[in-house]
C-alpha positions as CSV (number, residue, x, y, z in Angstrom):
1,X,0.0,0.0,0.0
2,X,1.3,3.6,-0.9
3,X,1.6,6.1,1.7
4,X,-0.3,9.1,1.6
5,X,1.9,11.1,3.1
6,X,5.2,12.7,1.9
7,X,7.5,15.5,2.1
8,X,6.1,19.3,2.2
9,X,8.9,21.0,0.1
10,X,9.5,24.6,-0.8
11,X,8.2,25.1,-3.9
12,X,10.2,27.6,-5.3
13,X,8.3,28.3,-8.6
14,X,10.1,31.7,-9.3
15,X,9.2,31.4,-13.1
16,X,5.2,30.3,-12.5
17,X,3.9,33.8,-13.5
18,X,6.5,33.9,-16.2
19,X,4.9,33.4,-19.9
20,X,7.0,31.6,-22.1
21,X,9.2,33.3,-24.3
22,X,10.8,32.0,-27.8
23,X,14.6,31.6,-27.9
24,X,15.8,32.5,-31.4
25,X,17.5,30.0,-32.9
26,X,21.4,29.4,-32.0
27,X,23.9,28.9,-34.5
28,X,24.6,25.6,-33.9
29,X,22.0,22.4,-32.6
30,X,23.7,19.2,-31.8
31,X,20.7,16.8,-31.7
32,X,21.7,13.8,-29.9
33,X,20.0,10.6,-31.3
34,X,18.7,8.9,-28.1
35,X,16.1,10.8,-25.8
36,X,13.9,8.3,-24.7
37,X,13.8,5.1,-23.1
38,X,14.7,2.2,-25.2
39,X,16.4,1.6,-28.5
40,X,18.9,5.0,-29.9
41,X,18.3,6.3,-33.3
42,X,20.8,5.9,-36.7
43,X,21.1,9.3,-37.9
44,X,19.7,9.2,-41.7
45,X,21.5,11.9,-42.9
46,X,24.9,13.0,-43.9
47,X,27.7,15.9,-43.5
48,X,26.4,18.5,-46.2
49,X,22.9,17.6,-46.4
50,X,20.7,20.3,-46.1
51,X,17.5,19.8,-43.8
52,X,14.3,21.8,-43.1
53,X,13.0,22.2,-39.5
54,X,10.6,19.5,-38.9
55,X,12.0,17.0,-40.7
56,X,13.5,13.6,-39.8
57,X,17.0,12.8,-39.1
58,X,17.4,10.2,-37.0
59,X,15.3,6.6,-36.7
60,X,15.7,3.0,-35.2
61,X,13.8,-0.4,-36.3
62,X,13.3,-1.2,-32.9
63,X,9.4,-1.1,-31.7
64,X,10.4,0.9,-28.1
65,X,12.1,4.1,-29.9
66,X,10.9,7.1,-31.5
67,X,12.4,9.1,-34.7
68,X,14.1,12.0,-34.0
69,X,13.8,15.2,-35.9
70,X,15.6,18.5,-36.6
71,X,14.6,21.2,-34.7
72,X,16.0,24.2,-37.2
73,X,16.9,24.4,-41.2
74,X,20.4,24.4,-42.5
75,X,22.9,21.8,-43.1
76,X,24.5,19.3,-41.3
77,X,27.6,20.0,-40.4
78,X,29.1,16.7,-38.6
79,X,28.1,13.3,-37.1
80,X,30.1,13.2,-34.0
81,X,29.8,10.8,-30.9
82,X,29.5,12.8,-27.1
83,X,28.7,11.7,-23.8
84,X,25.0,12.2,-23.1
85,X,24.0,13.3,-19.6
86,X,23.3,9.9,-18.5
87,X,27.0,9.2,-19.1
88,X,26.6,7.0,-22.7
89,X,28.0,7.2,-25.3
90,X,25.4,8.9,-28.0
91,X,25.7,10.1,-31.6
92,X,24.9,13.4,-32.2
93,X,23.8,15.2,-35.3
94,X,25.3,19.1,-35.6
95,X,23.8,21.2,-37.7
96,X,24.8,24.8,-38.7
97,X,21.7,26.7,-39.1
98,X,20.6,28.8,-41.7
99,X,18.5,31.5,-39.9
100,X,15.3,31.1,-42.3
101,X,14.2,28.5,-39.6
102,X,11.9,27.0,-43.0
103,X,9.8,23.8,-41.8
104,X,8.8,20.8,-43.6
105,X,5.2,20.8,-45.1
106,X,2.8,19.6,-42.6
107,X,-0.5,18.3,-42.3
108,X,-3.5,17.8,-40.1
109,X,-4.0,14.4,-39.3
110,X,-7.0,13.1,-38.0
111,X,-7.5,9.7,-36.3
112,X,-9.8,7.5,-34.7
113,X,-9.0,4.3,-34.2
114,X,-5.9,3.1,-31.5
115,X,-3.5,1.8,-34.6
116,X,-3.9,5.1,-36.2
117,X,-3.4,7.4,-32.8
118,X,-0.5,4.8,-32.0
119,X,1.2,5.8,-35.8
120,X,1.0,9.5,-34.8
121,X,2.5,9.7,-31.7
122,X,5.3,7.5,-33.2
123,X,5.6,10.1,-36.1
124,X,5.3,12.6,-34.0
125,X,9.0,11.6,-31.9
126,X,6.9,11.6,-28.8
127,X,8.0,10.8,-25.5
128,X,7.1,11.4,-22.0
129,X,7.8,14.9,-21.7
130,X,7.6,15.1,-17.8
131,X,11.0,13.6,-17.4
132,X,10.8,10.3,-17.5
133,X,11.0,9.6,-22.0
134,X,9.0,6.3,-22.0
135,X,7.9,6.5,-25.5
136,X,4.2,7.4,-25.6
137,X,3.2,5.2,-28.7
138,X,4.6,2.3,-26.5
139,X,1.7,2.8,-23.8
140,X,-1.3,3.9,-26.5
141,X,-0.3,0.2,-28.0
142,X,-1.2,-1.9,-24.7
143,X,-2.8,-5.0,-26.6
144,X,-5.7,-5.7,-23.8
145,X,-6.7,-1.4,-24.0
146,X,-10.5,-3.3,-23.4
147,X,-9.1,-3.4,-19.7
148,X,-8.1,0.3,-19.6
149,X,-11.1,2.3,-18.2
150,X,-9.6,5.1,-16.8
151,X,-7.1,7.9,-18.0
152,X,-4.6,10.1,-15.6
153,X,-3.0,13.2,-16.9
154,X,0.0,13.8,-14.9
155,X,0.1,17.3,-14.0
156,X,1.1,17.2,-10.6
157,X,5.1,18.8,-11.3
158,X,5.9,18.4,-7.7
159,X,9.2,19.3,-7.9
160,X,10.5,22.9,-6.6
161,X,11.5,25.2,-8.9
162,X,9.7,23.6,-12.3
163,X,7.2,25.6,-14.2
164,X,6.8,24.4,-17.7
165,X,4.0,22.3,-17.5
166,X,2.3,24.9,-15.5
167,X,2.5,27.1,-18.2
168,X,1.3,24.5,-20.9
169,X,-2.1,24.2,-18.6
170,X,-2.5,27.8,-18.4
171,X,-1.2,29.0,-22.1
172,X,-2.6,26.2,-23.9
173,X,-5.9,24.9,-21.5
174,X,-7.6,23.9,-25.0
175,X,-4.9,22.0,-26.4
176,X,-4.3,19.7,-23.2
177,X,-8.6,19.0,-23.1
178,X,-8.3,18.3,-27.1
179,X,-5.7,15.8,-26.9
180,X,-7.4,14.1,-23.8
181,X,-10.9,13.6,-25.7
182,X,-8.7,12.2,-29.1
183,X,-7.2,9.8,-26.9
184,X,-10.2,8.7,-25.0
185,X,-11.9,8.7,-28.5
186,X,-9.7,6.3,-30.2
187,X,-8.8,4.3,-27.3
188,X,-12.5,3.7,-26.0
189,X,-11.3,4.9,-22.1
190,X,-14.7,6.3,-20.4
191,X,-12.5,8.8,-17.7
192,X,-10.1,11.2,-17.5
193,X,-8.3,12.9,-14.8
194,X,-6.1,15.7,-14.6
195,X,-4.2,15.5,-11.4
196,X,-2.9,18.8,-10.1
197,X,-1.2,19.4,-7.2
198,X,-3.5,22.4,-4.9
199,X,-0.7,25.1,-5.1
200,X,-1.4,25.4,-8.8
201,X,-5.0,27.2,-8.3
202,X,-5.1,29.5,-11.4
203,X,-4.6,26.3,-13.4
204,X,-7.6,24.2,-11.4
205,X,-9.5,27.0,-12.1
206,X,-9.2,27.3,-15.4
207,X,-9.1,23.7,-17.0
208,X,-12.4,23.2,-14.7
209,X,-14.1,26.2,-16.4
210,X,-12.6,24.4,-19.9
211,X,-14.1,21.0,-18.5
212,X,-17.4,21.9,-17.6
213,X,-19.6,19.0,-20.0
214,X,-17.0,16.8,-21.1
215,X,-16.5,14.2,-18.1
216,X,-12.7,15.5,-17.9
217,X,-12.3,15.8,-14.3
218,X,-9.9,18.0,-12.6
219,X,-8.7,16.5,-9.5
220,X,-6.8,18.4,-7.1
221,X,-4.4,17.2,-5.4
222,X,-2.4,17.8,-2.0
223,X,1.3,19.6,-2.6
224,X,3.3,16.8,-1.2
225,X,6.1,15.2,-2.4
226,X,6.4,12.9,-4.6
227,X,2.6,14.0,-5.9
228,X,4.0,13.7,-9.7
229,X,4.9,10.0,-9.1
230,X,3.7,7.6,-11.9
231,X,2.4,5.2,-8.8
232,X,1.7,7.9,-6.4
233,X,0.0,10.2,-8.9
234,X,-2.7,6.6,-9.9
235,X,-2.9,6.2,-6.5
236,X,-4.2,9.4,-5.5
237,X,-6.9,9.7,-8.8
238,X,-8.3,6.6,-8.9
239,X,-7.1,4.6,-5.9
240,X,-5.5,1.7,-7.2
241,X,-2.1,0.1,-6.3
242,X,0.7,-0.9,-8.9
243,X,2.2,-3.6,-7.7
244,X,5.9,-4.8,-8.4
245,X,6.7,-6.6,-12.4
246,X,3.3,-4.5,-12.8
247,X,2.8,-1.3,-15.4
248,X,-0.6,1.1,-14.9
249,X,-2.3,-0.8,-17.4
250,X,-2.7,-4.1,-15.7
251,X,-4.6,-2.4,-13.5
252,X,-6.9,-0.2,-15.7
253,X,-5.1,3.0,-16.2
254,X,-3.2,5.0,-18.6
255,X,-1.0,8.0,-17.5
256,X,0.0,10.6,-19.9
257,X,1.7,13.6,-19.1
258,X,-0.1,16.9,-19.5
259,X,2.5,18.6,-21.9
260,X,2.6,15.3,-23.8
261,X,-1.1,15.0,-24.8
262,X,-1.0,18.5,-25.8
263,X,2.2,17.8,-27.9
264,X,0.0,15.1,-29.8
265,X,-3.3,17.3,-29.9
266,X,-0.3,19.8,-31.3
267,X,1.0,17.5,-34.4
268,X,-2.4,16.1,-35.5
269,X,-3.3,19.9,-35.9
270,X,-0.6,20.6,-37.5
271,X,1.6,18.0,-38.4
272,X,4.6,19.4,-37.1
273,X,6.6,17.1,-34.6
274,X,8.2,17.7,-31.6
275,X,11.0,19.9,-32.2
276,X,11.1,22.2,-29.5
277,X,10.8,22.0,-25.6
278,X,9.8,24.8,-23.0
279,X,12.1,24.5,-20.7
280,X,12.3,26.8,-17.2
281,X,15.4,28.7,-15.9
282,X,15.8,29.2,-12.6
283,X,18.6,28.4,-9.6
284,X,20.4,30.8,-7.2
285,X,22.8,32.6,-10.2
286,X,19.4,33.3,-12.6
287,X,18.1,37.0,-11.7
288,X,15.3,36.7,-13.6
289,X,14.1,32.6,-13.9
290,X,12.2,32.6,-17.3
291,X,10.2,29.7,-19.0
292,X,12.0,29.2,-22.7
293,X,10.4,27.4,-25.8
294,X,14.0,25.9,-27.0
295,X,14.9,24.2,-30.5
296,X,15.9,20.4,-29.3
297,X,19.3,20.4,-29.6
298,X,20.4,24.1,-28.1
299,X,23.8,24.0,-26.2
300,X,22.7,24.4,-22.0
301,X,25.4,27.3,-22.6
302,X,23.7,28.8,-25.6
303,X,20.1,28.9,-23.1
304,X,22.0,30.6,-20.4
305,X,23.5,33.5,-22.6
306,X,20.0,34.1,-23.7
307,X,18.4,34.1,-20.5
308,X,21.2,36.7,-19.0
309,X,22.7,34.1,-16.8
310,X,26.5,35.3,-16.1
311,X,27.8,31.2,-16.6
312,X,31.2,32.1,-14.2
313,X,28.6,32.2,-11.3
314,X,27.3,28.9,-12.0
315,X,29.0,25.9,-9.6
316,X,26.3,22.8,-10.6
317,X,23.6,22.7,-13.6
318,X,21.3,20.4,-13.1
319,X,18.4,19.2,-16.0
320,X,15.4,18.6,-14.0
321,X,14.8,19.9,-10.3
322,X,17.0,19.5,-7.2
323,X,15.2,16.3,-6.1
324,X,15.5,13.9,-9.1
325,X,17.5,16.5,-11.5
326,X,20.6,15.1,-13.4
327,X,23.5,16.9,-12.5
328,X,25.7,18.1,-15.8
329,X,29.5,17.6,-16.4
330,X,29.4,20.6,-18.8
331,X,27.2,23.0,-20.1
332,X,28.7,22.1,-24.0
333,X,25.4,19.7,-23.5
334,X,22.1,19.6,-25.4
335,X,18.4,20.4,-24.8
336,X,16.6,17.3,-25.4
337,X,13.0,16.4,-25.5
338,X,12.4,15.1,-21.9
339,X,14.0,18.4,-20.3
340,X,11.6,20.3,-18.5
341,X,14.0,22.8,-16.3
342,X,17.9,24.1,-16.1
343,X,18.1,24.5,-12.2
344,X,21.5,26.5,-11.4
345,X,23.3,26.6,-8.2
346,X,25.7,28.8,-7.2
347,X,28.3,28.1,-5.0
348,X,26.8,27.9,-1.5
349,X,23.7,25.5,-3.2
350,X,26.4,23.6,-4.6
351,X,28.6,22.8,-1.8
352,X,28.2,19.3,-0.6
353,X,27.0,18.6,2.9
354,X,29.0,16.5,5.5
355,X,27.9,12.9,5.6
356,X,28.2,10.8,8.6
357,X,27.4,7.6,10.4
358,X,23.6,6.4,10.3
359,X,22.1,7.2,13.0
360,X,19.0,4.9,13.1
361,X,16.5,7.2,13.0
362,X,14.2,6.0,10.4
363,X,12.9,9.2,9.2
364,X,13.8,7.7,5.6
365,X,11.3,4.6,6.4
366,X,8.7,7.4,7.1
367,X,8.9,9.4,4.2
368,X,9.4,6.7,1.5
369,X,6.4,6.4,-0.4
370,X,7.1,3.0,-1.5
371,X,7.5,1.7,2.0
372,X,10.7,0.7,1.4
373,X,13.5,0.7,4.1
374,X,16.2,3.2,2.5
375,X,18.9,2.5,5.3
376,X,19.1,-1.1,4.9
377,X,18.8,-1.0,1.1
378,X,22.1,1.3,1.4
379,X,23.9,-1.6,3.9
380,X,22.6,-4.4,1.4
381,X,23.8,-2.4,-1.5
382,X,27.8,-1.2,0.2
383,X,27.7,-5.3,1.0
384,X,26.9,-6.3,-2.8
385,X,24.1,-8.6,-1.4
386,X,22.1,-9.1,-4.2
387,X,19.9,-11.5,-2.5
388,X,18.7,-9.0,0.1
389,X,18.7,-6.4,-1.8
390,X,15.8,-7.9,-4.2
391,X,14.7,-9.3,-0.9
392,X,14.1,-5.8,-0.1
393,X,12.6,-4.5,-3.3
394,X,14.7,-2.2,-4.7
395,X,13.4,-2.3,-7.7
396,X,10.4,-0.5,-6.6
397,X,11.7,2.8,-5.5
398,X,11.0,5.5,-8.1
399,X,14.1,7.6,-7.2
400,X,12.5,10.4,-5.7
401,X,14.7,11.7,-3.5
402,X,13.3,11.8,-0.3
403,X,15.0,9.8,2.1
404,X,18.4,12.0,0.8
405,X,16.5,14.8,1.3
406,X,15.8,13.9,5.1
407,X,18.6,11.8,6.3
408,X,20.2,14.1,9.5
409,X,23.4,12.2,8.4
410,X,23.1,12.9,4.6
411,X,23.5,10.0,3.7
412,X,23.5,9.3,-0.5
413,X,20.6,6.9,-0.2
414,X,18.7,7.3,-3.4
415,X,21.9,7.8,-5.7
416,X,23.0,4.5,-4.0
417,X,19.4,2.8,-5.0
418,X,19.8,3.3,-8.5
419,X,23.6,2.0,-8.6
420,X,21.3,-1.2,-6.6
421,X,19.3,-1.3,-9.0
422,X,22.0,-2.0,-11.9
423,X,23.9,-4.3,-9.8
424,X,20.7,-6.2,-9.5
425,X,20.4,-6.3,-13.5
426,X,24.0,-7.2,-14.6
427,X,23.5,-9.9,-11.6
């Protein structure tokens, strides 16, 4: 059983009241060719080729990927190979842009049946734009989608600092209820929840007043954390538990993030696909924390010029939020399609704390959502006991961050999970 409980966080959202603004596009894009879960992309173009915004560039034969596409026009300069922030090896496409930013020729596409929406998320390159990447054609395709009755939009964004998907509810309120009714449309799911957490009230208010009459209903949620977890958020909607070896759909749900399903309302009004990514700015060296619609691809360096960030004051970037952000080795690294935020710290943010012996005290156990025993996974994990460590079930914590977050000894509990977690796989 999950907890209901969970960590009341500082919020943070600097940039909430922030509209998005569009960055112009940079000279140079180095579009990396795996941004999702599963399979990378082969690039399908050349040095010297000239390529139109929209267009495709990179695509696998494997079922759990998604085509990538260029995000500007001009002409590709190089196909190099880089480190990507998860620390593989990646190939990248760089393209030299032309500043005419000219787009392919696209299309609305209308669909109605679940093969048809599955072939346009897939052409669309979408992926779960909340952080996560699990391909969203992957979860429209579940075979037995008789047994889905209910749908959850994700639209919780629990973590401090992030704004972007706030800004897709209240920029784009239309878009987001569009999407939802294509999706229950082709897929045959009866209802839909949009699961926000309460601190957002501007955004409950308005999506209710676009809901009113169409059985989309707006679910508020408390502003604990983790609230934007895939388990946590189901759990909280519609009540049911996801056990372990399980995905939502065994149990009757799909869960979509909110920017996601108005990416896809996005592309079957316009054929266009996901090229671009608002991303928000914020951290202790950001005077002004902005929300920025980037071209995929943009150098982290190239967003912080733009946004007036003085880079020599910057100690740590981080893509994503301080609980489950990845922390960067350079800032001569890519915008890609599951980035949501670019939290900067400066020098007193970034210094590490002190850690020390365990204490014993158990917070961890209280605030784990899972309710998992972080201490002991940490102990089985330093010990390389594999057997109690899947004793244990670490392969049901969803790296959120808490028990880190809480441990008087600060303790790296969480980063050690995910290290069990791979152990546990080579093993």
């Amino acid at each position: 059983m999950l907890k209901l409980n969970g960590l009341r966080l500082l919020h943070l959202k600097n940039a909430q009241d922030e509209a998005t603004v569009e960055m112009p596009v940079p000279k140079i894009v180095r579009i990396p060719m795996a941004q999702h879960m599963g399979a990378p992309c082969t690039p399908i173009v050349k040095p010297g080729d000239e390529v139109l915004a929209g267009q495709r560039i990179g695509e696998s034969g494997q079922a759990f990927s998604v085509p990538i596409h260029s995000s500007v026009s001009g002409r590709v300069k190089a196909i190099e190979e880089a480190v990507g922030s998860n620390g593989a090896l990646v190939k990248r496409v760089v393209i030299e842009t032309d500043g005419e930013q000219r787009w392919i020729e696209g299309a609305p596409r209308t669909v109605s049946t679940q093969q048809e929406l599955v072939e346009a998320a897939k052409d669309a390159g979408l992926a779960g734009l909340g952080g996560a990447g699990f391909p969203t054609h992957m979860k429209l395709a579940y075979k037995d989608i008789d047994r889905v009755d209910a749908l959850v939009i994700n639209a919780a964004e629990c973590e401090p600092y992030i704004t972007s998907d706030y800004r897709e509810m209240v920029e784009n309120p239309d878009g987001i209820l569009s999407g939802i009714q294509t999706v229950m449309r082709c897929l045959g799911i009866s209802r839909a929840f949009i699961g926000i957490e309460d601190n957002k009230p501007a955004a409950i208010r308005l999506l209710n007043e676009k809901a009113a009459g169409t059985g989309i209903r707006v679910e508020p949620l408390k502003s604990i954390y983790p609230q934007g977890a895939e388990k946590v958020i189901i759990y909280n909607t519609v009540g049911r538990v996801i056990e372990e070896g399980e995905i939502p759909a065994d149990k009757g749900v799909l869960v979509l993030n909110v920017t996601t399903v108005a990416s896809l309302d996005r592309f079957l009004k316009t054929g266009l696909p996901l090229t671009h990514k608002r991303v928000t700015v914020d951290g202790g060296p950001v005077e002004k924390p902005m929300n920025i619609r980037v071209p995929v691809g943009t150098m982290v360096s190239d967003l912080l010029a733009f946004a007036g960030v003085d880079a020599g004051k910057v100690k740590k970037a981080l893509m994503g939020g301080p609980m489950m952000g990845v922390a960067l080795d350079t800032l001569e690294t890519p915008i890609v399609k599951n980035n949501n935020a670019i939290l900067l710290l400066d020098e007193i943010q970034a210094k590490p704390p002190k850690t020390t012996a365990c204490i014993r005290c158990g917070r961890c156990i209280d605030v784990c959502p899972m309710n998992l025993r972080p201490a002991e996974l940490e102990r089985a994990y330093d010990r390389k006991d594999t057997e109690r460590l899947a004793a244990l079930k670490v392969n049901l914590c969803i790296n959120c961050g808490s028990c880190t977050y809480v441990c008087p000894a600060k303790r790296n509990l969480a980063q050690k999970h995910q290290l069990a977690k791979e152990l546990l796989r080579r093993k």
